[in-house]
Each structure stands twice: as C-alpha cells, then as structure tokens.
C-alpha positions in Angstrom: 7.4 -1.2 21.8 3.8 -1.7 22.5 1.6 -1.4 19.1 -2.4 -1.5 18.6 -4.2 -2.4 15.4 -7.6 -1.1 15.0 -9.5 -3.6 12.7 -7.7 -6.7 13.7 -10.5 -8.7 12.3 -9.9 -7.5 8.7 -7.1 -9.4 6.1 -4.7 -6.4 6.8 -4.9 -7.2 10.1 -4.2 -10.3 10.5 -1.2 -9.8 8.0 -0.5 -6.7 10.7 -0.6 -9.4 13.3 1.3 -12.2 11.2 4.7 -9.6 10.8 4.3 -7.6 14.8 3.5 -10.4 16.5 7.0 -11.9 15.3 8.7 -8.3 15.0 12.3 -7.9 16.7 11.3 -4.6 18.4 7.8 -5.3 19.3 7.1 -5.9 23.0 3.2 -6.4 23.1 0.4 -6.6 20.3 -2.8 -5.3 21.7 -5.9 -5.8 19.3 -9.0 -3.4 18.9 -12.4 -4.6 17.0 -15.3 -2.5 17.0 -17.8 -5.4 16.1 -16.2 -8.4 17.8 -15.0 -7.0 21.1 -14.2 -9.5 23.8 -14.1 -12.3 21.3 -11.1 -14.7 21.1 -9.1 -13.9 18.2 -8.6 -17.6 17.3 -12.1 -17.7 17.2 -12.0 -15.2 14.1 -8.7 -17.0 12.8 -8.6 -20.1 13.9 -4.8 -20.6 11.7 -3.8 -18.6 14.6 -4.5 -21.7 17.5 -2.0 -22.3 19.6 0.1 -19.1 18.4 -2.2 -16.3 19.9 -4.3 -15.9 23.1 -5.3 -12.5 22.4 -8.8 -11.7 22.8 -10.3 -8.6 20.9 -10.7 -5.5 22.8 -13.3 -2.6 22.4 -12.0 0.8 21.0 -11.0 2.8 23.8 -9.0 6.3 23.0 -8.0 6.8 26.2 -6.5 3.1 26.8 -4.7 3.3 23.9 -3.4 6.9 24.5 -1.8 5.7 27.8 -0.7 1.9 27.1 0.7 2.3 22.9 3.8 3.7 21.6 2.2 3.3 18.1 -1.3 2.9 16.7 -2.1 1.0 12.9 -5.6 1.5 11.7 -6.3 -1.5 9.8 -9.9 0.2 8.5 -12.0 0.9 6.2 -12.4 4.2 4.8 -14.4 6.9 7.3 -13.4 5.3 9.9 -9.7 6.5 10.5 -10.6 10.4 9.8 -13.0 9.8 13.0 -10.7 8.4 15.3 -7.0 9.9 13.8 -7.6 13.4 15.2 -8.0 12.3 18.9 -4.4 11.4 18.7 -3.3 14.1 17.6 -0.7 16.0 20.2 -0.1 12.8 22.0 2.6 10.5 22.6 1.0 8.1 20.2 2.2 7.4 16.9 -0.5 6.8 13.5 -0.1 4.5 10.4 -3.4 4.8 8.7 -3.7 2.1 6.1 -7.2 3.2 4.6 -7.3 6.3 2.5 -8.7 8.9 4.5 -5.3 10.5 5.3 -3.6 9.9 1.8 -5.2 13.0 -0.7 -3.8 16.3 0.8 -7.1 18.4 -1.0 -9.9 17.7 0.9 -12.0 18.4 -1.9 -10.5 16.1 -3.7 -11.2 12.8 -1.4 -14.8 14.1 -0.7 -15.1 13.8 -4.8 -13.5 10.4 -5.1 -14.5 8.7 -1.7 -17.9 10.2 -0.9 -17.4 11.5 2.5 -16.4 13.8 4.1 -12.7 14.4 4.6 -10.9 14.9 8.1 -9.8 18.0 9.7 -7.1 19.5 7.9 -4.9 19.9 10.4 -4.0 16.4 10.7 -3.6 16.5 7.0 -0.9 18.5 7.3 1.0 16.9 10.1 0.7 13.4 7.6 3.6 12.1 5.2 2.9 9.7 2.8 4.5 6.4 3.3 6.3 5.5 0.0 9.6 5.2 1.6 11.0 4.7 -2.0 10.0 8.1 -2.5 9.6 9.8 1.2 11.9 8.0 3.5 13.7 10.9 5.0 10.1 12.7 6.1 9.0 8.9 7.3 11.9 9.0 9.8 10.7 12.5 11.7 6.8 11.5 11.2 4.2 11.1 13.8 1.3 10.2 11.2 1.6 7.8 8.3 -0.7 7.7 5.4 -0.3 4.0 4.0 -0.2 4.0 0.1 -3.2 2.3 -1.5 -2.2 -1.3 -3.5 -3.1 -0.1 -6.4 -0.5 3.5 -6.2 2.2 1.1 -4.5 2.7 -0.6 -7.7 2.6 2.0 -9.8 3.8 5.0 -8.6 7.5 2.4 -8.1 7.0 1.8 -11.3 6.6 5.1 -13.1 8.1 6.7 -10.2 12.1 7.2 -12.4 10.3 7.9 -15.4 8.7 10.8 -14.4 11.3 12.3 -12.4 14.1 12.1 -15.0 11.1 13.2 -17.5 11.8 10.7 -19.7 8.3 10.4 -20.8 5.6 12.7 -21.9 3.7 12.8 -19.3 0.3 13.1 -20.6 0.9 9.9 -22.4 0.4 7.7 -19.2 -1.9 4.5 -19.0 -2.1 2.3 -16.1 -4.2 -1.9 -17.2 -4.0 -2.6 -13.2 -5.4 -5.9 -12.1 -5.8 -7.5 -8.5 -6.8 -10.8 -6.4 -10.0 -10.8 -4.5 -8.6 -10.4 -1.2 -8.5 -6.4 -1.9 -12.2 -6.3 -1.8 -11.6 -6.7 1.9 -13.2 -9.4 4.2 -16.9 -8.9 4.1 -18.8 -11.0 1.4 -20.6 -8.9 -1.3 -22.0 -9.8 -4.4 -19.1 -8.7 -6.5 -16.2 -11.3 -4.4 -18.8 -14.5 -4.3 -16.9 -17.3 -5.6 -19.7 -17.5 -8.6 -19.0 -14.4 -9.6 -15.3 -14.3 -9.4 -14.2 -17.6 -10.9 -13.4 -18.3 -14.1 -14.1 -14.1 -14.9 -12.1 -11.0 -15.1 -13.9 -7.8 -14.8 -13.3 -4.0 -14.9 -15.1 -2.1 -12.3 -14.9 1.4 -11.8 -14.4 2.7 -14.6 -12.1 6.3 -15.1 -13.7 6.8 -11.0 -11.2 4.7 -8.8 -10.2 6.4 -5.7 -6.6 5.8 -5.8 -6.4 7.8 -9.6 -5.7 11.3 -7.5 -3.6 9.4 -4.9 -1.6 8.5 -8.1 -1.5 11.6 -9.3 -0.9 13.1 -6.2 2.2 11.4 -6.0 3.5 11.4 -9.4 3.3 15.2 -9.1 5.5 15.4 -6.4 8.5 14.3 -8.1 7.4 16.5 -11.5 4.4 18.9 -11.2 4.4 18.4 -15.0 2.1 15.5 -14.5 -1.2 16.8 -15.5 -3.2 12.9 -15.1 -2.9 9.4 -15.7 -5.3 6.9 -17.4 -6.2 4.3 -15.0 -8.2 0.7 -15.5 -8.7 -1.7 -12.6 -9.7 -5.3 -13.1 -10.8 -7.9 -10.8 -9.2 -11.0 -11.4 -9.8 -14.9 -9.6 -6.8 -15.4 -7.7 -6.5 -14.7 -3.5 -3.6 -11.7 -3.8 -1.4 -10.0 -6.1 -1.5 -7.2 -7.7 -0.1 -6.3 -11.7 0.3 -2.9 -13.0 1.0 -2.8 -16.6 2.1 0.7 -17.3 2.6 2.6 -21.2 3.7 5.3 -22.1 5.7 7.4 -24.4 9.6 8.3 -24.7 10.4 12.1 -24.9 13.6 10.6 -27.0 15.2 7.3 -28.2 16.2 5.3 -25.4 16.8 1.6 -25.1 15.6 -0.9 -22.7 19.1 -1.5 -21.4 19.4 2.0 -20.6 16.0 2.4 -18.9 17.1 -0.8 -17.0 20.4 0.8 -15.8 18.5 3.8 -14.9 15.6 1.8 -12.6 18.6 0.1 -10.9 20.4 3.3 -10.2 17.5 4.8 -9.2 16.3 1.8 -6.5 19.6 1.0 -5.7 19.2 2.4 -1.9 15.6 0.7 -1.7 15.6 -2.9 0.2 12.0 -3.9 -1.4 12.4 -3.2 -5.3 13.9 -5.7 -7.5 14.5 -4.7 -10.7 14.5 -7.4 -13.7 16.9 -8.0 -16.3 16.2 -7.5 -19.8 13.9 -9.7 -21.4 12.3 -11.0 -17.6 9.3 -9.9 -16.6 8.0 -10.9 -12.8 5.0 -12.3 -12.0 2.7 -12.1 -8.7 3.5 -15.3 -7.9 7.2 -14.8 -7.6 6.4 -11.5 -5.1 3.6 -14.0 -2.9 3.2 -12.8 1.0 6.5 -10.7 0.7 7.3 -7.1 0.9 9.5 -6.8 -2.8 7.7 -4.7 -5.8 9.5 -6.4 -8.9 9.4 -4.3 -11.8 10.3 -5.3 -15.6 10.4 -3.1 -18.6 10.8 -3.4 -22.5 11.0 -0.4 -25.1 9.2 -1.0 -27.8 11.9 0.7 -30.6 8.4 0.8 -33.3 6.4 3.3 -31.5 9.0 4.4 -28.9 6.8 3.7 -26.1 7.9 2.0 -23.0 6.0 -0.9 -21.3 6.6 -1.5 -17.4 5.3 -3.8 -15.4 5.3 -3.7 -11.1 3.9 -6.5 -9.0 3.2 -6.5 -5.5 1.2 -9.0 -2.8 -1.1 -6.6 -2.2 -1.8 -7.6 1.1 2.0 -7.0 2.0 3.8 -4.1 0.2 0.6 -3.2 -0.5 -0.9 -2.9 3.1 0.6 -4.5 5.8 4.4 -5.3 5.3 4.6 -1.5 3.7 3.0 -0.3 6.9 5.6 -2.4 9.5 8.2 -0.7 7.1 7.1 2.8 8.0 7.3 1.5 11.4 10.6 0.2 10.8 11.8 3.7 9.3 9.7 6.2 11.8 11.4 4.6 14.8 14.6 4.3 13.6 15.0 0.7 12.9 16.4 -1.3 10.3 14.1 -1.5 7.2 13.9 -4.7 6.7 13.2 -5.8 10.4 10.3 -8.3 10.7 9.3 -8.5 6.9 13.0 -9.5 5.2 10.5 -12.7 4.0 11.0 -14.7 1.3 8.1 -15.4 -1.5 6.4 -18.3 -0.8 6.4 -20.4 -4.0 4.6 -22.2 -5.2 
C-alpha cells in the first residue's frame, strides 16, 4: 500500500516513519511538510542517513487523492479539521492523530481546544481508534480519530472497571504524568531544558483537552459516568507516560479478583499486559513499544482501588496506536510492523 504522513517533520512522524517505512504491507512512504517542503528529510533527521532518501513534499490534495491508499495526519490541532474534509468521499483512507476529530460535540472541542471544530459530517463518518475498545468499527472505517496519550492510558486502565461497574463512578481521579517529548517538537519556554530538569510541574489545571475525550469514552461503555478528576504533570524524562488512577469499590473485592477480571477482560488485546499482584510497571519497561502495562492493588482500608497504566507515549500513544488502526482497518494482522520489544535500558 502506498501511505502519506502529513507533518513528517514532527516526533510522531518520524515514529510514523520509523514503523511504515519497515512495515510488511507497506509499498511506498510518501512524506508531506507544509514548512520544509522540498527539503531532504535527513536533513531534518539526520539518524535517518543512509536509511532514507525521501525528500519532503508540499501538501497537495489532489496528489495525494490520486497516488495514497491511506493518509496519517501527524498535526497539530486545526490543522486536520482543514484538510480531513477534502477526503471525504474518496478512495483515500484518514488516521488523524491530533484531536480535532476525537470529541463527537462540537461544542464541546470548541470549549476545550479553542477553535473551531470541523464539519460534522466527517464527525460522524469517524470511529475512535481504541481498538481495545472499538476494534470491530476500526475494521469497516474510512476515518480514524487517534486517541490522545494521555486517554490511551487511562481509558485501558479504567476501561473494565467501568463497564462491569465495579466502581462508583463519580469517585474517579486520574495523577497523569508525561515526558517532554508530548509537548511536541517546537521549543517553547515551558520544554527548555532549564525549565524542565530537575522539576515536575502541573499545568493545566481541571482544563486539559483530553478530560472530555476521557469522558467521552468512558461513557460509551457506561453512560453512568457523569466526569472524571484529571491532573497532568510535566515531568524530565524524553517519553512515557504514567496514569495513576483511584477510585472507589461499589463492593468488597480483592486485588486477585480485580486482577482475574483485567486479564479476562484484555485477554483478546495483543498490546495490554496485565501485571501480577504485587508488580507494578514502569515506563521504562513499555520504552518505544506499542504494550500499555497496567498494575492494580485494592486497598482493603478504604476500599478504593489504585491502577496504574503506562505507555510510550510516542508509540501506543501516537504512532504505533495509529499503524495499529492501520493494521486493523485493512485487515491485517494487529501486530504487523510494531510486535517491538521495549528497549531497555
């Protein structure tokens, strides 16, 4: 197949690039920059010498409606709701790994990202790609909204609480921390090296865009979910991400059992490992690979539960979680092209 990725110049690009270029079913990687067109691509990634003699092409719809089976949008928000709806009726399949195409109420994204949303119709054509959670509608799909890093980790995380209501679901709060590579590409005051290292910091406070993407999704499998408490910290390491979810029992159940219950409930999913009792993952052990790894503990003195998800953000979180989707949409086996090991150390 021949694939394009708009914003090849961007850290989930060149992850993008790092699993098609490599993939079993993929033919040709063309590569689209809207600020770096006709530059070499080594010359943005010079790791990539020797290994690619692509050269960055200019944004042209009407190229990439004749030469590309399937399109990933690698860009920041505002930019996908402009260029989405011209692909719209054509051969041409979408995975949109910013958020514009993620929140189904309009009204709701325009609050949260400050812009305006796209046209609804492609809303309504788009299935959210959670395969964990969606992976039947992924199969017959033409558009693809990407999770977020941030709802990745914890939507697999709370996702068999909530459905088998185990939990009261007004109970939930989400301590979420992530490297410095989710702040994208561009320098900014907040990712200088300065300002990072040695620090942790909260930023956006109870107004993080991915809270109604979470909610969004946790609502699908119980509309019972009413809203979550959500915290986001900044934290000085390259990539990972760690949820550290709480919330309460409806009844007495033990960690063993809650265990059993994650297991059954993942047990068709190739990316989520489930830890034993006691073991609790780290984002080290997930490092540039596509597994979520989830541990859990009841605590028996308050009857509250405590899980925790990890993720690389740039991979199940972005980019290996979009060449999944690929995998699933185009009837492939799951794992092609991103059944990668963690690196470690």
């Amino acid at each position: 197949m021949k694939v394009g990725i708009v914003g090849a110049t961007g850290y989930g690009g060149v992850e993008l690039y790092r699993l098609l270029s490599n993939h079993p079913h993929v033919e040709e990687c063309i590569l689209y920059s809207s600020s770096d067109m006709d530059v070499s691509y080594t010359h943005v990634y010079p790791q990539l010498n020797t290994l690619s003699e692509h050269v960055l092409k200019d944004i042209d719809i009407e190229e990439m409606k004749a030469n590309l089976d399937v399109l990933f949008l690698a860009t920041p928000p505002g930019v996908s709701s402009k260029l989405s709806p011209s692909f719209m009726g054509t051969n041409v399949k979408l995975i949109d790994l910013s958020g514009d195409l993620r929140l189904r109420n309009k009204a709701s994204y325009e609050q949260w990202y400050k812009r305006p949303a796209v046209n609804g119709d492609i809303l309504e054509q788009t299935v959210y790609g959670l395969s964990e959670l969606n992976k039947e509608s992924i199969k017959h799909a033409k558009i693809i909204a990407n999770p977020g890093c941030f709802p990745t980790a914890t939507i697999l995380g709370l996702a068999p609480l909530v459905e088998k209501q185990f939990i009261q679901v007004d109970s939930i709060i989400v301590d979420a921390k992530t490297g410095v590579s989710g702040a994208g590409r561009n320098a900014s005051q907040a990712t200088h090296f300065s300002e990072v290292n040695e620090n942790i910091k909260i930023y956006k406070v109870h107004e993080h865009q991915h809270i109604p993407e979470i909610e969004q999704a946790l609502q699908q499998v119980n509309p019972e979910v009413p809203y979550i408490t959500f915290h986001t910290h900044l934290i000085p390491m390259t990539r990972g991400i760690m949820a550290t979810i709480n919330a309460s029992l409806k009844d007495t159940l033990s960690t063993e059992q809650l265990i059993n219950e994650y297991r059954q409930y993942y047990q068709d999913s190739s990316f989520v490992r489930v830890r034993s009792q006691g073991e609790f993952p780290s984002t080290k052990e997930v490092y540039a690979s596509n597994f979520c790894d989830i541990g859990l503990s009841v605590d028996t003195r308050t009857n509250r539960v405590t899980i925790v998800a990890v993720i690389d953000n740039l991979m199940k979180g972005a980019a290996g979680q979009a060449v999944q989707n690929f995998n699933i949409m185009n009837g492939f086996d799951e794992t092609s092209g991103i059944k990668l090991a963690p690196i470690y150390p």
